[in-house]
N, C-alpha and C positions, 0 to 999 in steps of 0.2 A: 255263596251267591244268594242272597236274599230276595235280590229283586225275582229269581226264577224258584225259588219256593213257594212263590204265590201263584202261580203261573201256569195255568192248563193250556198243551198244547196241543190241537186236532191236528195230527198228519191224516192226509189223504194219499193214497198209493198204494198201487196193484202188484209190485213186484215183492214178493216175500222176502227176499235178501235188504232190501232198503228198508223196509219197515225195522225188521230187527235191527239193523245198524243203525237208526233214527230213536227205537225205542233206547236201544243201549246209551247212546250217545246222551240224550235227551236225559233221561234218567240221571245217568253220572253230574249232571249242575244241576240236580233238585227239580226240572223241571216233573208236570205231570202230564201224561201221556194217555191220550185217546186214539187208537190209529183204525182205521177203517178201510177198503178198498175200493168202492165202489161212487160213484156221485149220487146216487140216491140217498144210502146209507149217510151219505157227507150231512148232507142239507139236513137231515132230521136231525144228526147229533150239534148242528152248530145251533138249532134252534131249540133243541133240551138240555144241552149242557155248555150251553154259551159261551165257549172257549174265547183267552185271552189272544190266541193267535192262530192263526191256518198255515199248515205247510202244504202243500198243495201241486200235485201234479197234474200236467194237464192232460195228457196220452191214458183217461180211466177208461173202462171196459162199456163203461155203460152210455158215457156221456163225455164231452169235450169239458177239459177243465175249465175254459173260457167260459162257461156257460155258470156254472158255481159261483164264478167272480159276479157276472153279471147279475144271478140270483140274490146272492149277497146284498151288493150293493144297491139294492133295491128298498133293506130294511136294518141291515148292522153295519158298522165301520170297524166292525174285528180286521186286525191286521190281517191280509193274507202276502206270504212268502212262496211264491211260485218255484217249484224246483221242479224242472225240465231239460230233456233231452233234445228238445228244439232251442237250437241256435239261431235260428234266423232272426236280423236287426227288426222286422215287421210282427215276428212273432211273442216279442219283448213288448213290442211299443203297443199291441194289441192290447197285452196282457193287463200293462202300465193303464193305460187311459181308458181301460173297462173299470179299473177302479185296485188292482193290485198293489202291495206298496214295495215291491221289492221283487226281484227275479238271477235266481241263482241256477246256473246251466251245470246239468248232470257233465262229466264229474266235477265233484266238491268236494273242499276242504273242511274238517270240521271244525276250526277255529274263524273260515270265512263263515258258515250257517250260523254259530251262534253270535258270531257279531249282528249279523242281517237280522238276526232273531233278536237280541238285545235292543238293534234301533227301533224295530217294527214296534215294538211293545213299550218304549218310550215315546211314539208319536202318538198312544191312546193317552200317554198319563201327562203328558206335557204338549200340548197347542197353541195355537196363534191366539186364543182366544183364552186359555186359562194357563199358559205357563209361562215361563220366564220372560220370555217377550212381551207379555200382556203385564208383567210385575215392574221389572225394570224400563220398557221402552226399547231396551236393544238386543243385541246380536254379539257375541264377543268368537272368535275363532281364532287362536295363534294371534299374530298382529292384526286381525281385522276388524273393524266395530263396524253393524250397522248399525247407527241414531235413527228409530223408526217416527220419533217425535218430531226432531229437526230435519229429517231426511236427508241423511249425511252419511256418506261411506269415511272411512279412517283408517291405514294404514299404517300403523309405529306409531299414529298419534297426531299424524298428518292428513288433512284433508284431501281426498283421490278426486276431488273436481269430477265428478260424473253427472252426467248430463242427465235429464229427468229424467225417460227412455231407459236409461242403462241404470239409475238406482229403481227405477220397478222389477227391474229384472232381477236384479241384487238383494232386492228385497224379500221379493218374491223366494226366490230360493231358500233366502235364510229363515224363512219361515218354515220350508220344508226341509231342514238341514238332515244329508243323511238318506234322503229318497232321490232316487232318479226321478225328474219331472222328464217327461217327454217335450218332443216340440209342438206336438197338437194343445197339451195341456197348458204349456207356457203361454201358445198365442193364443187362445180361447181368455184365460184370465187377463191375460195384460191387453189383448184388444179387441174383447169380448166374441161372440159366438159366431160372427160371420167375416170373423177374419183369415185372411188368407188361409192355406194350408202349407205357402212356403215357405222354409223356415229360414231363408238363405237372409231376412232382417234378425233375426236372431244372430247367426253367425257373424255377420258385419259388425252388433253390437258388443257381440263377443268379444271379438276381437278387440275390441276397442276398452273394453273392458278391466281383461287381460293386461293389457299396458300400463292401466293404470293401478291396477291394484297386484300385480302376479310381481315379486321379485324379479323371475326367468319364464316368461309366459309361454314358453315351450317345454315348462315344468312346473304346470300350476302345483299348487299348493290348498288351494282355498275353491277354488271351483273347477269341478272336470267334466269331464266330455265320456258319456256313455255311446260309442259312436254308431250312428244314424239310429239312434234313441233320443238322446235328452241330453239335460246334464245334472249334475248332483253340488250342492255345494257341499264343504268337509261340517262332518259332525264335530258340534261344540265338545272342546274337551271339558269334561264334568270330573274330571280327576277321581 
C-alpha cells in the first residue's frame, strides 16, 4: 500500500483498548501513527506535526470533539474521520457540516475504517480544483458520466434528460464523490446561505433523480442516502 506509507495518522482517543487496536491496525498497511488522548494535547500535534489525516473521537475527557473540528476548520483542511459512539442522525449531521469528512459509529469494521480512511486522504490529493475533474471535465462512476463542460449527466452512454436543478445536485456530489454531504451543506451551495433549512426540495429532486439515472431506484447504485444526514454519491472506481 503505497499511498499509506506516506501517510501520518493522528488518532485522537481516550479509551486505551481503541488506541492499541488503531495503532496495531493502522501500523499493519504502513500507515504512521501519532495517538494522543486528550483535545488539548490533539490541537498542538495537528499544528507541529501536521498530519495527513485525523481519526477523531468526539466523547474526549477535556473537551467535546466538535469543538477540534471546528478549531481546525478554522486554519487546515486535514481530513478528519470522526469515530463515535454517538449514533444520533443530528449528531452525524453536526459533526458533517462543522467541517468533518466522514463519520464512522463505534463499532467498526476494520476494513470499513480503512476504506473511510483511504477516501479522506484522496479528497486532499485530488479536488474539484486540481484533480481529475479539473483535467478531464467529467465524472466517470460504473455507467454514469457527469460532462461538467456541457452539463450533461449519461447513463450506458445515454442522455438522463436532468433538469438544471437536478444536474447541480448531480454535480455537486460528484465533486464530493465518497463524502456524505449533508442537507444543510447541499442547500447552502446549491441556493446559497439563506436558503431554507428544509430539505424535503432535495428529496422531491431526489427522487426524480433516481428515475432517471438509478437502474432499480430502490437499489441505488450511484447515489445513496445517509438517512436524515445527506447523501453520498459512489466513489470513482480508480482500479
Amino acid at each position: 500500500m503505497t499511498d499509506s506509507i506516506r501517510s501520518k495518522i493522528l488518532v485522537i482517543e481516550d479509551d486505551p483498548g481503541i488506541l492499541t487496536f488503531l495503532r496495531t491496525t493502522l501500523a499493519a498497511v504502513g500507515y504512521d501513527t501519532i495517538l494522543v488522548s486528550s483535545g488539548a494535547t490533539a490541537l498542538e500535534m495537528i499544528a507541529s506535526h501536521c498530519p495527513d489525516c485525523v481519526l477523531l473521537d468526539l466523547g474526549l475527557p477535556d473537551m467535546d470533539g466538535n469543538e477540534i473540528i471546528r478549531s481546525m476548520r478554522k486554519w487546515t483542511r486535514t481530513p478528519i474521520v470522526v469515530i463515535s459512539a454517538r449514533s444520533m442522525e443530528e449528531d452525524k449531521a453536526l459533526a458533517l457540516d462543522l467541517g468533518a469528512d466522514d463519520y464512522v459509529t463505534k463499532p467498526f469494521g476494520t476494513v470499513e475504517l480503512l476504506a473511510r480512511i483511504r477516501t479522506a486522504l484522496r479528497h486532499t490529493r485530488t479536488t474539484a480544483e486540481n484533480g481529475e475533474i479539473a483535467l478531464t471535465g467529467s465524472f466517470h462512476v460504473g455507467g454514469l458520466t457527469i460532462d461538467y463542460r456541457k452539463r450533461r449527466v449519461s447513463v450506458d452512454g445515454a442522455d438522463a434528460h436532468l433538469t438544471p436543478n437536478e444536474f447541480r445536485i448531480v454535480a455537486l456530489l460528484g465533486m464530493h464523490a465518497g463524502r456524505v454531504l449533508t442537507y444543510r451543506t447541499m442547500l447552502r451551495e446549491l441556493w446559497g446561505p439563506s436558503a431554507s433549512s428544509d430539505n424535503k426540495i432535495l428529496r422531491v429532486h431526489m427522487a426524480s433523480i433516481r428515475r432517471k439515472i438509478e437502474p432499480n431506484p430502490s437499489e441505488p447504485r450511484y447515489i445513496f442516502t445517509e438517512v436524515g444526514v445527506g447523501y453520498r454519491m459512489a466513489e470513482e472506481d480508480r482500479g
